[in-house]
C-alpha positions as CSV (number, residue, x, y, z in Angstrom):
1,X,0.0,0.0,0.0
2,X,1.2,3.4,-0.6
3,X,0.6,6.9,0.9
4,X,-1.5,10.0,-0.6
5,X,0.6,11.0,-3.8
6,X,-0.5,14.2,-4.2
7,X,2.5,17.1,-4.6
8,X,0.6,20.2,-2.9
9,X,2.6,22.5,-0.6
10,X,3.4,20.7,3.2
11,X,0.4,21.2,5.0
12,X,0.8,23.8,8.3
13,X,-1.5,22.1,10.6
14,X,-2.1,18.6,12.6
15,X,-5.6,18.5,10.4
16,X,-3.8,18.8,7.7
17,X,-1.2,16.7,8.0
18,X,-3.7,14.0,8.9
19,X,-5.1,14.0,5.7
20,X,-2.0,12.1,4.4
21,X,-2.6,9.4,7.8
22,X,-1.1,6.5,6.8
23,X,-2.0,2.9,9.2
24,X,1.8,1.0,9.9
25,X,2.1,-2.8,11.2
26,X,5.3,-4.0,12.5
27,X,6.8,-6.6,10.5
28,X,7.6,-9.7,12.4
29,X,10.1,-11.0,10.1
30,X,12.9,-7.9,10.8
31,X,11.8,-7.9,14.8
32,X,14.9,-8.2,16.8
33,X,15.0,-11.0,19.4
34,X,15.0,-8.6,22.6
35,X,11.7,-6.9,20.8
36,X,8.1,-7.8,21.3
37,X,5.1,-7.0,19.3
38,X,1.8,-6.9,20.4
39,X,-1.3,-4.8,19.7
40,X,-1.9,-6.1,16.0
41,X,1.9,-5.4,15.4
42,X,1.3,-2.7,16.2
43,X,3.6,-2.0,19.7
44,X,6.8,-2.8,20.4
45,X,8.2,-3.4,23.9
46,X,12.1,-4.1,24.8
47,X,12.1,-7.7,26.9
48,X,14.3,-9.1,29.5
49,X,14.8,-11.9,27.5
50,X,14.9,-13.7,23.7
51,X,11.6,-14.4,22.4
52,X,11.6,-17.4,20.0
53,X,11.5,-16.2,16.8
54,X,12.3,-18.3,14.2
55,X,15.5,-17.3,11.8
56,X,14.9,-14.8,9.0
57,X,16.9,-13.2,7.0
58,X,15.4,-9.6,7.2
59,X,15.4,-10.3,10.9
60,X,18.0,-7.8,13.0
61,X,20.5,-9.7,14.7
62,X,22.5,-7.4,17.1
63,X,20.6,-4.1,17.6
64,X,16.9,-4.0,19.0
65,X,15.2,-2.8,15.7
66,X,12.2,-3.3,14.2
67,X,10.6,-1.6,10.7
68,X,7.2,-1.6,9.0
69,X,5.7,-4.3,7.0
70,X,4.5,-1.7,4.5
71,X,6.0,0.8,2.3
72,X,6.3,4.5,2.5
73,X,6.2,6.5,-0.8
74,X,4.1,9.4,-1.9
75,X,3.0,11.5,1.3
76,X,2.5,9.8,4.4
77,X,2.4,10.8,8.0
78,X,1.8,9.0,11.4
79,X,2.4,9.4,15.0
80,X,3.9,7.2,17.5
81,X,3.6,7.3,21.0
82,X,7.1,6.2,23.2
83,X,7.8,5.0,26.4
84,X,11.5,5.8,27.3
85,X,14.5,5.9,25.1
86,X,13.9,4.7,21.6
87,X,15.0,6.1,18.0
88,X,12.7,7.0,15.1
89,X,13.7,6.4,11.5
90,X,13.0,5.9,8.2
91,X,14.9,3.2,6.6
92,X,15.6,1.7,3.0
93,X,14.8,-2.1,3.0
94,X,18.1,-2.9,1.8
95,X,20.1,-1.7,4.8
96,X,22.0,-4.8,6.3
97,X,20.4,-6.5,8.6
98,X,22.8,-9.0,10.7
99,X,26.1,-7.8,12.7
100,X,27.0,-4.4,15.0
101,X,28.4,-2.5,12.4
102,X,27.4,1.1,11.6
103,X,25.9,-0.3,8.2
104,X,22.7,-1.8,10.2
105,X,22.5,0.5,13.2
106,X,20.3,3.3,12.2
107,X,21.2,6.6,11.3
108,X,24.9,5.6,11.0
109,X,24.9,5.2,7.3
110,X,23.4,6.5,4.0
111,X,20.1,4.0,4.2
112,X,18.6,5.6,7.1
113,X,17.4,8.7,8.5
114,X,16.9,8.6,12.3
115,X,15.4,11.0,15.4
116,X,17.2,10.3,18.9
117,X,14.9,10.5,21.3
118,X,17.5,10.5,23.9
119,X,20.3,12.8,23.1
120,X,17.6,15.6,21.3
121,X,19.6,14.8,17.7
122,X,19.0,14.0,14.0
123,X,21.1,11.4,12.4
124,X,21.8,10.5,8.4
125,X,25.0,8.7,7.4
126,X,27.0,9.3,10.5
127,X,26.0,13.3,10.7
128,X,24.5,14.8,13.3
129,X,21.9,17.8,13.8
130,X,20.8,18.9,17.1
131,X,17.0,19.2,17.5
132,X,15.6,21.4,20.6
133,X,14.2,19.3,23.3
134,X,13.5,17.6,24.8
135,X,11.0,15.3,22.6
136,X,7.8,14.5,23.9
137,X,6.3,10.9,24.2
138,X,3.8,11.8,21.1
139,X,5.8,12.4,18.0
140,X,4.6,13.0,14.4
141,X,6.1,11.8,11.3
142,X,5.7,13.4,8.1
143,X,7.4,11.8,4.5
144,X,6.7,13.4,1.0
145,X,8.9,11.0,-0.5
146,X,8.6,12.2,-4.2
147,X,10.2,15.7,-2.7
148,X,12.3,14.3,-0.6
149,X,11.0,15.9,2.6
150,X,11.2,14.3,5.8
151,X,9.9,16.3,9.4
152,X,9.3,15.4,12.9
153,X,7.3,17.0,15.3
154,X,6.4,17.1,18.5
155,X,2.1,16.0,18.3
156,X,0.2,17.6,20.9
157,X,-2.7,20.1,20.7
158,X,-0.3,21.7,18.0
159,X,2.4,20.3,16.3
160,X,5.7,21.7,17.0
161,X,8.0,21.8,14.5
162,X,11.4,19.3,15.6
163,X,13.5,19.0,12.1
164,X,13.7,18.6,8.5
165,X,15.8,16.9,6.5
166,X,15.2,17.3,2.8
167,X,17.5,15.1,-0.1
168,X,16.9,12.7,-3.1
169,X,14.6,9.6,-1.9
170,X,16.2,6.7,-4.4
171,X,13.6,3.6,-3.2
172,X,10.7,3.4,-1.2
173,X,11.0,3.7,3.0
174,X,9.9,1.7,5.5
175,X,9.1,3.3,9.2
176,X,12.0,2.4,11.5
177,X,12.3,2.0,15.7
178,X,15.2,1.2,17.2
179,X,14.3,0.9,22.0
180,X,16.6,0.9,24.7
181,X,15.8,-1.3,27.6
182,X,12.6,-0.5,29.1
183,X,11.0,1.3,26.5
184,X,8.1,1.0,23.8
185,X,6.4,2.6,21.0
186,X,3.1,2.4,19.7
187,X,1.7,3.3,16.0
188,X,-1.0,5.6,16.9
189,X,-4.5,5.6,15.3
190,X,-5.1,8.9,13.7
């Protein structure tokens, strides 16, 4: 499935960003092992332990990621709501997968784009941008991939306005979460 591809001007507004609302699962196959999903695959929690998942290859090995069963193109936006320290990205599906090198941890190399949560920063290919803090627990998520925007922003009565990244989107994204122990996210309903 793909987001609204309409090309009009960002929209200024929570209302009207919601027009481009776009529902995200959790795919079980890229889950890392400390990671649970519940909620529809929709929430992910960090565990205690390994959960028995069976070996896939689009399955993170070493860092507690997860990404989105579906595809982002065209405009999209959705809102997440966190529990503790965690990471928000957007990732190509071909970034690697297995080992603790920068090439699978997000926001460490040039196939993901990633909010920090914890340190109040933007990452892309090893750069990074502060963003003022700190970051609430709601945050929103806005793509237009055919102009190559990407924004976060703090969701709350208004939205406030976190960071933009704009450059050249190559191959459709897939909504990214990297958790710390003891935290969560959840893919709102909006």
């Amino acid at each position: 499935k793909h987001c609204t591809g309409e090309t009009d001007q960002k929209p200024q507004t929570r209302a009207g960003f919601l027009q481009y609302s776009h529902q995200i699962t959790l795919d079980p196959n890229t889950v890392n092992e400390y990671l649970s999903l519940s909620e529809e695959n929709r929430r992910v929690t960090v565990m205690g332990q390994t959960q028995n998942y069976p070996d896939h290859p689009d399955r993170f090995s070493d860092w507690p990621q997860v990404l989105s069963r579906e595809s982002l193109t065209g405009r999209c936006y959705w809102e997440v709501e966190r529990r503790g320290v965690l990471e928000v990205a957007v990732v190509y599906k071909d970034i690697k997968r297995k080992g603790t090198s920068d090439e699978s941890l997000f926001g460490l190399n040039d196939k993901s784009w990633d909010l920090d949560c914890m340190n109040n920063s933007f990452w892309h290919n090893c750069h990074e941008s502060s963003v003022p803090g700190p970051v609430s627990s709601r945050i929103g998520v806005y793509l237009d991939h055919t102009a190559g925007i990407l924004s976060f922003y703090i969701s709350s009565d208004k939205l406030i306005h976190l960071h933009t990244f704009k450059t050249t989107f190559t191959e459709p994204l897939f909504a990214g979460f990297g958790l710390n122990y003891g935290s969560s996210v959840c893919l709102c309903g909006v």
